[in-house]
Z-matrix of the N, CA and C atoms (Angstrom, degrees):
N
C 1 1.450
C 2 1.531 1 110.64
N 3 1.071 2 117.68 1 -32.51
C 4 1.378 3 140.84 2 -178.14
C 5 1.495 4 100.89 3 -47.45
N 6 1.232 5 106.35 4 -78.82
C 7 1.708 6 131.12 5 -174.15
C 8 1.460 7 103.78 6 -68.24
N 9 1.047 8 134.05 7 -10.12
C 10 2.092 9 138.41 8 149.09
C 11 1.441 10 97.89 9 -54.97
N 12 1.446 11 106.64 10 -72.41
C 13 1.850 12 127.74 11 -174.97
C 14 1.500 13 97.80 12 -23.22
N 15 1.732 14 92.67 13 -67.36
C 16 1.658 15 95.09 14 -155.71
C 17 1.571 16 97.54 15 -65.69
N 18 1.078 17 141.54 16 -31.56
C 19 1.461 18 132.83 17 -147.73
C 20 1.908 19 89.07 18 -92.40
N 21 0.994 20 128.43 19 -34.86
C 22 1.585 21 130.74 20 -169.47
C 23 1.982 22 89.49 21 -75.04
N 24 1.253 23 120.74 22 -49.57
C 25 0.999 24 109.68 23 -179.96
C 26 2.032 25 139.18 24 -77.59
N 27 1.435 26 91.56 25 -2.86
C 28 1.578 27 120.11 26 166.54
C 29 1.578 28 104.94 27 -75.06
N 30 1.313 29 99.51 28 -53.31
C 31 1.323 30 107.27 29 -148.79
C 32 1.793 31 94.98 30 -91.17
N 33 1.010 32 131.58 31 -21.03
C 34 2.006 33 123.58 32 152.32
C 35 1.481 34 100.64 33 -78.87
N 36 1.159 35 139.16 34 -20.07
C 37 1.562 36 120.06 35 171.58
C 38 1.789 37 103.59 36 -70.40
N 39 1.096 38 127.13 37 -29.75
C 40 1.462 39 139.81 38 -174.12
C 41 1.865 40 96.65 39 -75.54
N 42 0.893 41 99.15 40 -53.08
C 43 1.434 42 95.35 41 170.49
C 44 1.512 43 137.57 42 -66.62
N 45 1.234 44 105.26 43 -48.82
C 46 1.511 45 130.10 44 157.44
C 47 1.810 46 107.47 45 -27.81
N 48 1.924 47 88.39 46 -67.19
C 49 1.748 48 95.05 47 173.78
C 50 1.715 49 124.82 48 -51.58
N 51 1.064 50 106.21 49 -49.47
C 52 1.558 51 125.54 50 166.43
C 53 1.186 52 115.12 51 -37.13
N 54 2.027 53 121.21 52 -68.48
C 55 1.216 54 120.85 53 179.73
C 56 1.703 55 99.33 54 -60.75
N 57 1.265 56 140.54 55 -71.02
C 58 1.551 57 151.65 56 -137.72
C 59 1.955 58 79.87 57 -59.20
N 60 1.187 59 107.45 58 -45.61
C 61 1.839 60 95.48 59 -173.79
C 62 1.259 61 110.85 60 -69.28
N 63 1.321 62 125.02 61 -23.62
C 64 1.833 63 124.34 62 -178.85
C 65 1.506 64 90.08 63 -75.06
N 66 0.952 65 113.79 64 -58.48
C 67 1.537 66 117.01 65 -161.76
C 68 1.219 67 110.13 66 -36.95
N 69 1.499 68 123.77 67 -66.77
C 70 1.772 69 159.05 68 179.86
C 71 1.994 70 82.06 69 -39.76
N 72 1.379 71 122.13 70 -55.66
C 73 1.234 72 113.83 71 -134.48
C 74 1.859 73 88.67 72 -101.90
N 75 0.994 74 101.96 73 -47.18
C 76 2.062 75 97.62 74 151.56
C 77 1.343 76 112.66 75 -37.03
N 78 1.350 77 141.99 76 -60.82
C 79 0.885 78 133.29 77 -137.38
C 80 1.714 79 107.50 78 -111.26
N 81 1.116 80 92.94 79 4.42
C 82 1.924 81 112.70 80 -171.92
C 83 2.012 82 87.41 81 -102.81
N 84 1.553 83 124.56 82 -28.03
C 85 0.904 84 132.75 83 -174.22
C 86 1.866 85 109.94 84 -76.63
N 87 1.114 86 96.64 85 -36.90
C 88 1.564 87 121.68 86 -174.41
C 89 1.607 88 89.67 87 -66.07
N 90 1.016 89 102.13 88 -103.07
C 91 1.843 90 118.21 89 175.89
C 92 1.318 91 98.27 90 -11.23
N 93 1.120 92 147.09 91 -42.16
C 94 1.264 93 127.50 92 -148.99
C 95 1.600 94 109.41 93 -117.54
N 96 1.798 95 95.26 94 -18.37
C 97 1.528 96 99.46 95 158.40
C 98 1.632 97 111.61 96 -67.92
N 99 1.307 98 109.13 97 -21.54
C 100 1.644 99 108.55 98 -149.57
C 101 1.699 100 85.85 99 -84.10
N 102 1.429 101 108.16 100 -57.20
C 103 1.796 102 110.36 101 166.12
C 104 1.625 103 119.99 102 -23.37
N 105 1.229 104 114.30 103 -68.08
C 106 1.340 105 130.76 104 -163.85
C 107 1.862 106 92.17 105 -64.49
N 108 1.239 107 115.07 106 -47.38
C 109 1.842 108 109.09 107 170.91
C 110 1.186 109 112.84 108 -66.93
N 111 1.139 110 138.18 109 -32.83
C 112 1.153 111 128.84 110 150.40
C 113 1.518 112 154.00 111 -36.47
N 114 1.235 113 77.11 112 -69.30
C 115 2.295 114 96.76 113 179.28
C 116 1.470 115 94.06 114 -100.64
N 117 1.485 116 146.91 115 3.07
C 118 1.162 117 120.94 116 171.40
C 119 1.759 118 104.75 117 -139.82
N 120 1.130 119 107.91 118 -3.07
C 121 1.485 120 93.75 119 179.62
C 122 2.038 121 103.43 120 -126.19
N 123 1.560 122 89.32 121 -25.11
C 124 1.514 123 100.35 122 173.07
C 125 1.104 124 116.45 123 60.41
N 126 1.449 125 113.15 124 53.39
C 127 1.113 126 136.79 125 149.05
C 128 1.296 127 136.83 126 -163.92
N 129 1.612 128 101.73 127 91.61
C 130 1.513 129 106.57 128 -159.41
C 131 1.279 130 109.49 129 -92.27
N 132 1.372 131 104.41 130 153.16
C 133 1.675 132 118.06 131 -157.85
C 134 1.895 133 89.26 132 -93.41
N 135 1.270 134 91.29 133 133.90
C 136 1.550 135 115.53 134 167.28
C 137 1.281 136 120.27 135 -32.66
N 138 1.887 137 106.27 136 -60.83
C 139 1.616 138 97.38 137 -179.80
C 140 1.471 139 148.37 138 -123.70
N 141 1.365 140 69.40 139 49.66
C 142 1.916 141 88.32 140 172.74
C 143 1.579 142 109.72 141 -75.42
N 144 1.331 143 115.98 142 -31.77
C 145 1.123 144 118.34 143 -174.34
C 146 1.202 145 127.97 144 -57.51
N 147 1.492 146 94.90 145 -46.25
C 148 1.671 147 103.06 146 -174.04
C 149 1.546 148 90.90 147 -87.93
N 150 1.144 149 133.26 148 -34.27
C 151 1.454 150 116.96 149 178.50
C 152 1.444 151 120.97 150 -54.94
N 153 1.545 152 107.72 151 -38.16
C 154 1.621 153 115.22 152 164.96
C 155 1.823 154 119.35 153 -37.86
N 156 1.702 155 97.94 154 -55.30
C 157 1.085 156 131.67 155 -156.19
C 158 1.963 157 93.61 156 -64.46
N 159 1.056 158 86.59 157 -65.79
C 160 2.052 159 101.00 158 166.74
C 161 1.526 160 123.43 159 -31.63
N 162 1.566 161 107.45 160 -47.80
C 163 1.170 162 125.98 161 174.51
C 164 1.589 163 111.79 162 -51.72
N 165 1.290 164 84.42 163 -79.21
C 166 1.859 165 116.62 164 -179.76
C 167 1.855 166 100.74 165 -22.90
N 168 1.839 167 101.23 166 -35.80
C 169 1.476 168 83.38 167 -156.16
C 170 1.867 169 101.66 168 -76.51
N 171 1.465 170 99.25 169 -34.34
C 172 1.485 171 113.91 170 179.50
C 173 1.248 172 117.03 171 -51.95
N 174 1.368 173 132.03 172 -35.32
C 175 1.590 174 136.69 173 -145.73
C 176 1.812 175 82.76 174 -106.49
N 177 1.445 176 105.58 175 -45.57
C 178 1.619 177 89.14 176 -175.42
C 179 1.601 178 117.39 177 -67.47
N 180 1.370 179 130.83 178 -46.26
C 181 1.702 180 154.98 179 171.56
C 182 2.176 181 88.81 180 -28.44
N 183 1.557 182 89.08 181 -78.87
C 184 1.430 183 95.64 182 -171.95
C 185 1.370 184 125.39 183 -71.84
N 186 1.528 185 108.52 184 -10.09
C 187 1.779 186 105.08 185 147.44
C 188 1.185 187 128.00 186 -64.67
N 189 1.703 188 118.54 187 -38.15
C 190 1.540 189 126.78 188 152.24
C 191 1.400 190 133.35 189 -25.45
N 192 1.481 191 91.07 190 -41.03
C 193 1.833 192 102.48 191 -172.29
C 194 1.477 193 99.42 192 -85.53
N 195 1.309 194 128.20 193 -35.08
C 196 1.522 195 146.67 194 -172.00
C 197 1.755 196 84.72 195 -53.27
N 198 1.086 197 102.67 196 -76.73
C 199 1.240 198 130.11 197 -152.64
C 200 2.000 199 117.35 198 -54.30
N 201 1.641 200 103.98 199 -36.40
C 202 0.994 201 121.05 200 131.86
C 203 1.385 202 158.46 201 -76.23
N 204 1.491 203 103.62 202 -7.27
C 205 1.596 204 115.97 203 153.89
C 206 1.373 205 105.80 204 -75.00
N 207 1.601 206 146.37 205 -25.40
C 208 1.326 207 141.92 206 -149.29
C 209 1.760 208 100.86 207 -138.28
N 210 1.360 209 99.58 208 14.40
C 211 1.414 210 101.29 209 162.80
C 212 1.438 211 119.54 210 68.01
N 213 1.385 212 116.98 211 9.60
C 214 1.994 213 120.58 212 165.85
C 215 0.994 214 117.05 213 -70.32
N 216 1.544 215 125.59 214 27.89
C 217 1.637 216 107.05 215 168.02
C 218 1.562 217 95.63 216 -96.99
N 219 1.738 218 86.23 217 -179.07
C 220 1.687 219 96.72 218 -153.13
C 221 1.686 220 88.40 219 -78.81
N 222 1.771 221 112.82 220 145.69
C 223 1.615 222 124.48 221 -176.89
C 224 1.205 223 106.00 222 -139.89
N 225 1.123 224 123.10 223 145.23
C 226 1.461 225 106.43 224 143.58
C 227 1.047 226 133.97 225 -125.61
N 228 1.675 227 97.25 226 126.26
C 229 1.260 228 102.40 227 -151.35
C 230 1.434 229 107.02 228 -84.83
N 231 1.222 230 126.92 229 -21.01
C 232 1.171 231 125.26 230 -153.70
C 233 1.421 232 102.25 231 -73.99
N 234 1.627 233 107.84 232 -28.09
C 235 1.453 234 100.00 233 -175.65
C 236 1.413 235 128.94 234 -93.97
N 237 1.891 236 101.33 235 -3.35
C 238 1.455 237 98.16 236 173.05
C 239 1.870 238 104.99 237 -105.88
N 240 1.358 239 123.43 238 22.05
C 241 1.170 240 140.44 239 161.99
C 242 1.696 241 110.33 240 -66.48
N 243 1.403 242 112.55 241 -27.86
C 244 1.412 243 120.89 242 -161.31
C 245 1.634 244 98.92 243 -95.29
N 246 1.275 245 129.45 244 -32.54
C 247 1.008 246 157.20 245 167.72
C 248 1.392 247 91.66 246 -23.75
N 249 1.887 248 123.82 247 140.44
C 250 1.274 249 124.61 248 126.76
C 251 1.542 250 124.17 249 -58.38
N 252 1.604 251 100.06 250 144.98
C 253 2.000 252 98.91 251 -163.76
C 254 1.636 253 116.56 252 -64.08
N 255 1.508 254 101.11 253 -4.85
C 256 1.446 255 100.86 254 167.71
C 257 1.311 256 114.00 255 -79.05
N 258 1.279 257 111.12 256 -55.81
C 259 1.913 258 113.35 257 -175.95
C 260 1.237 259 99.09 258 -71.11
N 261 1.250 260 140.38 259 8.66
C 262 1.440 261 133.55 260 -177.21
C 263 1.373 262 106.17 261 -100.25
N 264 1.290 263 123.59 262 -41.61
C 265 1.473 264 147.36 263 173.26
C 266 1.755 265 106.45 264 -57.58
N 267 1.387 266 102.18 265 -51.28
C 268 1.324 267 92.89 266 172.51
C 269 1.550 268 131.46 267 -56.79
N 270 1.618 269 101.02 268 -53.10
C 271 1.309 270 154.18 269 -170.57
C 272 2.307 271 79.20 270 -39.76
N 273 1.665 272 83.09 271 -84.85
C 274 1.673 273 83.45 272 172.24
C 275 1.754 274 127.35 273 -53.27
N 276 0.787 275 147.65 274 -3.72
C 277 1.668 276 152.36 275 179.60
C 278 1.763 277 86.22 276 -123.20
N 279 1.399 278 169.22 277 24.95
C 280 0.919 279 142.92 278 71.95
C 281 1.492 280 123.59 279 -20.92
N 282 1.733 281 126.35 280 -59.31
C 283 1.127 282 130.79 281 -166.23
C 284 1.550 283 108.76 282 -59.94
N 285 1.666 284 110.51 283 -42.02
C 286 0.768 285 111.91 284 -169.05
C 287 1.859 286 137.24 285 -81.91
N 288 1.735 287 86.53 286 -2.20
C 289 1.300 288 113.12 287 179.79
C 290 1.640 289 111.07 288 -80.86
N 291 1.344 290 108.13 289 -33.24
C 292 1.619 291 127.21 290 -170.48
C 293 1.599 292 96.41 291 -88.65
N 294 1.100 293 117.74 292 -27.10
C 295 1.599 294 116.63 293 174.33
C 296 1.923 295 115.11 294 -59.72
N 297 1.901 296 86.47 295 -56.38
C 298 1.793 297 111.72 296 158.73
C 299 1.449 298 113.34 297 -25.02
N 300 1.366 299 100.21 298 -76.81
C 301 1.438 300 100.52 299 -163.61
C 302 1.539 301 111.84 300 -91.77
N 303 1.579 302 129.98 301 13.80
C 304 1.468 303 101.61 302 146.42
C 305 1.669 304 103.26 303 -92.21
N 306 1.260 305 117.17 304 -12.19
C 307 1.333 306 110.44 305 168.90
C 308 1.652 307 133.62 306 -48.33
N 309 1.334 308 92.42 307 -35.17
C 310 2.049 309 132.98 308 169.68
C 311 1.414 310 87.92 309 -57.39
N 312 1.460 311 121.06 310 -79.85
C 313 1.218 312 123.92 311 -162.09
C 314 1.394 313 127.96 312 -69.08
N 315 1.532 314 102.35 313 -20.46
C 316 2.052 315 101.35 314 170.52
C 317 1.357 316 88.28 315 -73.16
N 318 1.648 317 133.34 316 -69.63
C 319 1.445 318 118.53 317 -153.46
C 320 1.874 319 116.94 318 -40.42
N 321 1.813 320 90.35 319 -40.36
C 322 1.527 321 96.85 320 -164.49
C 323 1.704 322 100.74 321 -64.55
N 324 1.339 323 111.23 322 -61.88
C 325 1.628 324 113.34 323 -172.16
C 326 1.735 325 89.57 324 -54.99
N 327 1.103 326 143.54 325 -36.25
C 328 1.810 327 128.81 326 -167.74
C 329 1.458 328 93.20 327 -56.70
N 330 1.430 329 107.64 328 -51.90
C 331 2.020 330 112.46 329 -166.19
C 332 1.809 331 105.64 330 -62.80
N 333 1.678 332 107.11 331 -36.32
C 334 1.632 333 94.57 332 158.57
C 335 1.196 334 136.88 333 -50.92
N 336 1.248 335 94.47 334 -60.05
C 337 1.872 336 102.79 335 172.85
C 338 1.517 337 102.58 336 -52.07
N 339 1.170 338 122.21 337 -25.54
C 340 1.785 339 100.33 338 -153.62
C 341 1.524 340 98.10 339 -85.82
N 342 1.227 341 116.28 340 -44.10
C 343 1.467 342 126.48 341 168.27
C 344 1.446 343 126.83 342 -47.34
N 345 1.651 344 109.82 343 -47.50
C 346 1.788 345 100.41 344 152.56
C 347 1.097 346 125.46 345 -60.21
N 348 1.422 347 133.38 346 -33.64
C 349 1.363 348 133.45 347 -156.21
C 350 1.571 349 103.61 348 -91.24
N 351 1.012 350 123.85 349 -22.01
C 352 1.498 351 148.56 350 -150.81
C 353 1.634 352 94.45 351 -36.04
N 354 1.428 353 123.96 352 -78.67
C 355 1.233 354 129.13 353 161.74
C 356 1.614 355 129.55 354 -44.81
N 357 1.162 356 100.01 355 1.97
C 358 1.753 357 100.36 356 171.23
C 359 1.360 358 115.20 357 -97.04
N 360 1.561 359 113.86 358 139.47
C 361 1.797 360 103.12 359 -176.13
C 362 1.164 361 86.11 360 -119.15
N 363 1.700 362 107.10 361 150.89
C 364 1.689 363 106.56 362 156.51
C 365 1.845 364 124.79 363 -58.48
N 366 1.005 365 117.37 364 154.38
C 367 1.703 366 105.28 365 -171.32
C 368 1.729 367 117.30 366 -74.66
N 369 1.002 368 93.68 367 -49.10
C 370 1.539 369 102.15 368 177.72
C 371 1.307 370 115.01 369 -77.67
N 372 1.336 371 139.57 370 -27.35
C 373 1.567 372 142.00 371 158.67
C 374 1.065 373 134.41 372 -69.42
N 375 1.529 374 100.18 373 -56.20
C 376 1.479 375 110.71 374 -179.93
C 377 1.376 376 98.66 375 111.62
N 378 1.237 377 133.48 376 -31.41
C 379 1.346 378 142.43 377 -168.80
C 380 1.322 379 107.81 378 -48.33
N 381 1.521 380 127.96 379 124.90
C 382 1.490 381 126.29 380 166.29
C 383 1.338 382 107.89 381 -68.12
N 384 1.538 383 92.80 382 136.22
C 385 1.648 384 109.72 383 179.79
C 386 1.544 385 94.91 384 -64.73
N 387 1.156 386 133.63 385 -54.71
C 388 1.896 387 119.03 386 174.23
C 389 1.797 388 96.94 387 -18.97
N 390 1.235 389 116.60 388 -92.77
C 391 1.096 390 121.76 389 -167.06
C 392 1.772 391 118.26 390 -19.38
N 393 1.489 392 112.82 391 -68.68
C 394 1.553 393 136.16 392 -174.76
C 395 1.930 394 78.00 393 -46.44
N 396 1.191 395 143.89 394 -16.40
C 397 1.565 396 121.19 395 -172.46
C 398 1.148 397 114.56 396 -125.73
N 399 1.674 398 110.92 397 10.30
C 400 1.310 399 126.13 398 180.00
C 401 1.722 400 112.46 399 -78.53
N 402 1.305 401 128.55 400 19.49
C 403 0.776 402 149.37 401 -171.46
C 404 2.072 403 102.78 402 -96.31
N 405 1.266 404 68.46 403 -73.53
C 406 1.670 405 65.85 404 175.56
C 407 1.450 406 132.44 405 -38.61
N 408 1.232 407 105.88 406 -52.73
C 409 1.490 408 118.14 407 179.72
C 410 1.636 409 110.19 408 -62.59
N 411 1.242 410 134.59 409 -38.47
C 412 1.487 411 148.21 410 167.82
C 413 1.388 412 117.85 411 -51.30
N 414 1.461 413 82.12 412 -37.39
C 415 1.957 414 92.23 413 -176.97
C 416 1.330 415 102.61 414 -92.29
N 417 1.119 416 141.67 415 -23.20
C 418 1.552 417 144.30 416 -165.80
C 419 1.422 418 92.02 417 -77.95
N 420 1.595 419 114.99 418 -63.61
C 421 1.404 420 125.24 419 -161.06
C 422 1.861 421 98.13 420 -57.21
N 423 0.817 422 107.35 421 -63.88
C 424 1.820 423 106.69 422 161.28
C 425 1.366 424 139.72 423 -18.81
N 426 1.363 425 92.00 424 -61.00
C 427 1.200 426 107.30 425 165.49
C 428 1.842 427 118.38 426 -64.81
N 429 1.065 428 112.40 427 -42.33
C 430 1.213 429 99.22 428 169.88
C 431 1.374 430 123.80 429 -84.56
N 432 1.073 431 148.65 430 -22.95
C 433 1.281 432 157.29 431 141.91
C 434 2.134 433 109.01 432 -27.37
N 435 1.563 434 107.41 433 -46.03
C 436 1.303 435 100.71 434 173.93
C 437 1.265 436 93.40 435 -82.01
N 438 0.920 437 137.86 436 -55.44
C 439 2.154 438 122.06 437 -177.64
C 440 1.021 439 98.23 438 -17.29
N 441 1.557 440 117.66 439 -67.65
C 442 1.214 441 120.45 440 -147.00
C 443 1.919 442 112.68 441 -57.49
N 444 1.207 443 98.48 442 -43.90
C 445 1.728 444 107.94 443 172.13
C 446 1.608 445 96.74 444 -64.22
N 447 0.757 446 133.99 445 -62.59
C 448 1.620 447 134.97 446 -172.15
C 449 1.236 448 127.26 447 -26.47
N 450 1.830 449 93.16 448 -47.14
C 451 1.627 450 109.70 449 -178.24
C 452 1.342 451 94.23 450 -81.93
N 453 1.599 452 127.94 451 -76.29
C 454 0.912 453 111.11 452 -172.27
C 455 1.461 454 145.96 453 -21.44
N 456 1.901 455 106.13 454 -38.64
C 457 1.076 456 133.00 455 147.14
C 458 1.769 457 106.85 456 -29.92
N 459 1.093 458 100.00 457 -96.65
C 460 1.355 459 119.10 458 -171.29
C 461 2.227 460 102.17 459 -32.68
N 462 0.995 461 113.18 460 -55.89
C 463 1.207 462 119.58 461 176.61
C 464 1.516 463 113.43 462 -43.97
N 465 1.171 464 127.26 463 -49.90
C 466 1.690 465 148.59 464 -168.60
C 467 1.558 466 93.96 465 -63.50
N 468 1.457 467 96.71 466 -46.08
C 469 2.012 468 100.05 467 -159.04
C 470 1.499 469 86.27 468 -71.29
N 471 1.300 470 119.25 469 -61.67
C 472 1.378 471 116.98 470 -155.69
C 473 1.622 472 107.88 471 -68.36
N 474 1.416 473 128.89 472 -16.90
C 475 1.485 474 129.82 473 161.92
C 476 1.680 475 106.73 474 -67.73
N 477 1.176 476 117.25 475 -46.52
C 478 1.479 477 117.56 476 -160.26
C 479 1.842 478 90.69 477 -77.49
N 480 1.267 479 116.20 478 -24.53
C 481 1.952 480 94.64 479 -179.26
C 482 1.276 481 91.75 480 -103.55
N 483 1.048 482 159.73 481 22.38
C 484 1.459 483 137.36 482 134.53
C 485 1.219 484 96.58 483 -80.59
N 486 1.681 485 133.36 484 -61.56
C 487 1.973 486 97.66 485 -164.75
C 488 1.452 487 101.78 486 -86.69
N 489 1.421 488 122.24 487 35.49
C 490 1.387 489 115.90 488 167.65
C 491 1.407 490 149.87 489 -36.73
């Protein structure tokens, strides 16, 4: 079941990357349509902006999760390198627990915001502001879901070199 986990969770980080690069490259498309209506036809359309703006929130959220499936948040490593591999082991499944639970807490505060805002639309889109923060909550839930492979991860390695 383990090795399902990990392979379901490789294979939405692969995706994750995929969408966050369409997104970036949509929205680099937008901007530059919105430019070109602008400075050369002079008349720029209303909602590229906030559609940009929409994007931006998605491509950044699910770079987060990227970024925390493959271990780029900020560490230091140098100092849990010094570490015996026991307190080091811990040291990491601490980190990764505190990662968890602000992860808990963006999804939860995202589902706050989305619920106040619920009735607010952006002007030029139409887009419910819920939505533009639905990001958060996607990425939280993510994020903890790869913890969860992570540790487990981490658990397997550190069982398999003690009865090594």
């Amino acid at each position: 079941m383990y090795d399902s986990y990990k392979k379901f969770i490789t294979a939405l980080n692969k995706i994750l990357e995929i969408t966050g690069i369409s997104l970036m490259i949509l929205m680099l498309i937008l901007i530059s349509y919105q430019i070109f209506m602008r400075f050369v036809l002079n008349n720029a359309p209303s909602w590229t902006e906030e559609f940009s703006i929409f994007l931006t929130g998605w491509f950044v959220y699910l770079g987060i999760v990227v970024g925390v499936n493959e271990g780029l948040h900020i560490s230091i490593e140098m100092l849990v390198a010094r570490f015996p591999k026991k307190i080091a082991f811990w040291v990491e499944i601490f980190v990764n627990v505190l990662i968890g639970v602000a992860a808990f807490l963006l999804a939860w505060h995202g589902m706050l915001i989305m619920q106040r805002l619920s009735g607010n639309r952006l002007p030029a889109t139409g887009i419910s502001v819920a939505l533009v923060n639905l990001p958060l909550v996607i990425a939280g839930i993510l994020i903890i879901l790869s913890l969860i492979a992570k540790v487990s991860e981490q658990f397997v390695q550190r069982r398999s070199e003690v009865n090594g």
